[in-house]
N, C-alpha and C positions, 0 to 999 in steps of 0.2 A: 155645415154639419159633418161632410163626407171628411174634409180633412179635418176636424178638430178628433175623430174618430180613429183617424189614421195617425196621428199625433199620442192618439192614447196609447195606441199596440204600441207605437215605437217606442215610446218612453218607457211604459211598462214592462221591454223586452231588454232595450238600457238599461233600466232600476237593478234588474234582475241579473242581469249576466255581470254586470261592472266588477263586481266584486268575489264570484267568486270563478273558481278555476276552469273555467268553460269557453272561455272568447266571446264577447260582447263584440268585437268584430265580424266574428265567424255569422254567430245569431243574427246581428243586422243586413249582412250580407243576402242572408239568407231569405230572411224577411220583405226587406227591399226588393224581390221579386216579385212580391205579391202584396205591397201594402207601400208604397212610397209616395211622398210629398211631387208637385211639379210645380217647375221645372227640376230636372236632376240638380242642375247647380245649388238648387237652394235643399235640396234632399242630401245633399253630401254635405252640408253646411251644416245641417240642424243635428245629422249624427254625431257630428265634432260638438257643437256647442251644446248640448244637451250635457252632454257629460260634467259640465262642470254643477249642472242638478245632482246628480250623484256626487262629486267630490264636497257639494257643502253639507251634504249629509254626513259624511264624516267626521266633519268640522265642528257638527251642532253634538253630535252623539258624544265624541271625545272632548268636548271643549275642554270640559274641566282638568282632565286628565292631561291634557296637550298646554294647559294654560298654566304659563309660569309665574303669571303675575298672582292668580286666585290665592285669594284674605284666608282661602279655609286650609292653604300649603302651610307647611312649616319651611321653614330655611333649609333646609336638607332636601325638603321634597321640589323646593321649585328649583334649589341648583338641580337634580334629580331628570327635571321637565329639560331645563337647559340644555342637560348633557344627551336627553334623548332626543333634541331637536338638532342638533350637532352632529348629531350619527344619524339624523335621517339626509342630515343637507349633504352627511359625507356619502351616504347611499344613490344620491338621487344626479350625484357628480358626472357619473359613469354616460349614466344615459342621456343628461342633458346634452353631454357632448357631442355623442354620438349620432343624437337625435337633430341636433343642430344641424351638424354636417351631410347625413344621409336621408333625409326627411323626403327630398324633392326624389330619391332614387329609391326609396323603398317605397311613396306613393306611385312613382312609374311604372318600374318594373315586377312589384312585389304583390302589392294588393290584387290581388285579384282570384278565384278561385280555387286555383292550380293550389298556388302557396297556400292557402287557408284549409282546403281539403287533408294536404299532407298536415298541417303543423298540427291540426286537431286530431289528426292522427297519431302522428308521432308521441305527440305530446298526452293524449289518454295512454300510452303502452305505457309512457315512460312513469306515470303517478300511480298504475297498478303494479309496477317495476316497487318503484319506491318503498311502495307501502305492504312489499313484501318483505321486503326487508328489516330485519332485525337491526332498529335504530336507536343510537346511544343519547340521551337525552341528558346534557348538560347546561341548557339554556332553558331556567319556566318561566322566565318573566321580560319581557321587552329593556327592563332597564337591564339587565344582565347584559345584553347582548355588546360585545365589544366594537371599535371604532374597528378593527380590522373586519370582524365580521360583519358591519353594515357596510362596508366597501364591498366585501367579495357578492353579497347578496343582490348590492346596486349593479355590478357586472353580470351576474345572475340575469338581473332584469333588462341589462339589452335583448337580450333573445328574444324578449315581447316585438320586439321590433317588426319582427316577421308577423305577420297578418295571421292570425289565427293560433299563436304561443298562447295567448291570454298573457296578461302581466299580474295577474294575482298567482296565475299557476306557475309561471316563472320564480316568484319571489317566496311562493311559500314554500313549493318543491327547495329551492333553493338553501332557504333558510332551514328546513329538517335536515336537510343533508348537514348543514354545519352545526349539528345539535338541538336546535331552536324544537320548543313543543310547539304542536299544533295551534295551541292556542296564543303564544306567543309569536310564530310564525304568521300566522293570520291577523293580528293587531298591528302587528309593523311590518304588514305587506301594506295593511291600509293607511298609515301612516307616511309610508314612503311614495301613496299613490295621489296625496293633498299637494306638494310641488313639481310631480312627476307630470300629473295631469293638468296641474295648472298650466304647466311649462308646455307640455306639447297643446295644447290647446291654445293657449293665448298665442303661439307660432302659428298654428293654420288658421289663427282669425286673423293675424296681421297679414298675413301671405291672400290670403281673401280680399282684405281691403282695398291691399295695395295693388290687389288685381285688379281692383274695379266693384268690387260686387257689391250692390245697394240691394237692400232691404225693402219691400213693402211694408205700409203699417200693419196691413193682414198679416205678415209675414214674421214682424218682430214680435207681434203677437202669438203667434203658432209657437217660435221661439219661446219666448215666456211661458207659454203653456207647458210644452216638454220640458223645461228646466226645471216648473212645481212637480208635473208626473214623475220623472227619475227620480226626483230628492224623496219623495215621500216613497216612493215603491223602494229606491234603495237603504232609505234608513231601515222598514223594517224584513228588509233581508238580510242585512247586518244583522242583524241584533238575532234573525232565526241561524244565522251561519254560526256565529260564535258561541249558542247553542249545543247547534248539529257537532260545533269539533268539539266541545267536550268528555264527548260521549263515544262520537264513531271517526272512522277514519277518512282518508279522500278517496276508494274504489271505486264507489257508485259516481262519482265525475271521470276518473277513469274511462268506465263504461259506457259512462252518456257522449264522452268526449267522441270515444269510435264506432257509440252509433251513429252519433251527428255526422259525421265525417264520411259514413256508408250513404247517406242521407245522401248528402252533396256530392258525391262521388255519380250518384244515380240520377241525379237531377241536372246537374249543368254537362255531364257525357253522354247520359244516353237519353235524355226525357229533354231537355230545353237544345 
């Protein structure tokens, strides 16, 4: 019961940060000092595979929208889907690569509190930076967005790399800067985050395997469990985010970004 419990915060903490500009990284990190699965091995497992619960919530919320084959498109609209799945594959190039090649060195050297302290730092100045800013809005709709501007936005989202960027704040910061609205920035952060996450995930579960690492049936179960909790907590925080940007801006993740960050800062230097 103790771990089906601790399964629920984590998920719930995944559902919630995944998507928007905060670091689900940073959050679990954080978390995991006070609520994690044992063995550690299988607790750094279940943070990686959980997420793909959040990525099918994407999947199920956009279907129609993402799906080129649906009877209810017209011929315009599903080349339409085509061309916006083209520009997400051309988006998602950047960091598959990069991700490929530096995976085992940014888990080494990178992860770890140091880097996630500053990025959540860095990275709330830089979105109250942003959104002070008097910005030129030539992008309101996802299909607008050009093959050149889903490239520069997928280079955008290497920066996620670093433990604590967040990759929705990477990509939506990113995409405003190159005109994109809010609300347009925010659907094709999440759209470029269905092979982004697919791709680094299905990587450190092969890298897992081929480690060695076997499963409990208790364990594939706890698994399944966080996979229902994420996807259900993350759909309907999609759906309260793209809300929230209609209306207002991103400061208050700003601010939550470098309170969190003060948080951490107090806790793993001078309290743990």
């Amino acid at each position: 019961m103790l771990d089906i419990i601790r399964v629920l915060i984590l998920s719930i903490v995944e559902g919630v940060t995944e998507f928007l500009p905060v670091s689900s990284t940073g959050h679990l990190i954080l978390v995991n000092e006070f609520v994690s699965l044992k063995p550690q091995s299988f607790s750094n497992s279940f943070n990686v595979i959980i997420q793909l619960g959040a990525i099918l919530s994407v999947v199920v919320l956009y279907f129609e929208k993402l799906n080129p084959f649906s009877s209810n498109k017209s011929k315009q609209q599903k080349k339409n889907t085509i061309d916006l799945w083209l520009k997400v594959i051309v988006g998602v190039i950047p960091a598959g690569i990069l991700g490929f090649l530096f995976d085992d060195f940014i888990d080494k050297y990178l992860f770890g509190p140091v880097t996630v302290t500053i990025a959540l730092f860095v990275w709330g100045i830089i979105i109250v930076w942003i959104e002070n800013k008097n910005k030129k809005i030539s992008i309101d709709s996802v299909y607008k967005i050009t093959y050149k501007t889903a490239l520069l936005i997928g280079l955008v989202q290497c920066l996620a790399m670093i433990p604590g960027t967040s990759r929705s704040a990477a990509t939506i910061i990113g995409a405003m800067l190159l005109g994109c609205s809010r609300g347009a920035a925010a659907e094709f952060s999440f759209f470029l985050a269905i092979p982004t996450m697919f791709g680094a995930t299905l990587l450190k579960l092969a890298k897992m395997f081929l480690g060695g690492t076997i499963f409990t049936a208790w364990q594939w179960f706890l698994l399944f469990l966080g996979c229902v909790f994420s996807f259900i907590v993350a759909l309907l925080v999609i759906k309260l985010f793209l809300n929230y940007v209609q209306k207002h801006n991103f400061k208050v993740f700003g601010y939550y970004r470098i309170a969190l960050s003060s948080i951490l800062l107090v806790y793993f230097f001078f309290i743990k």
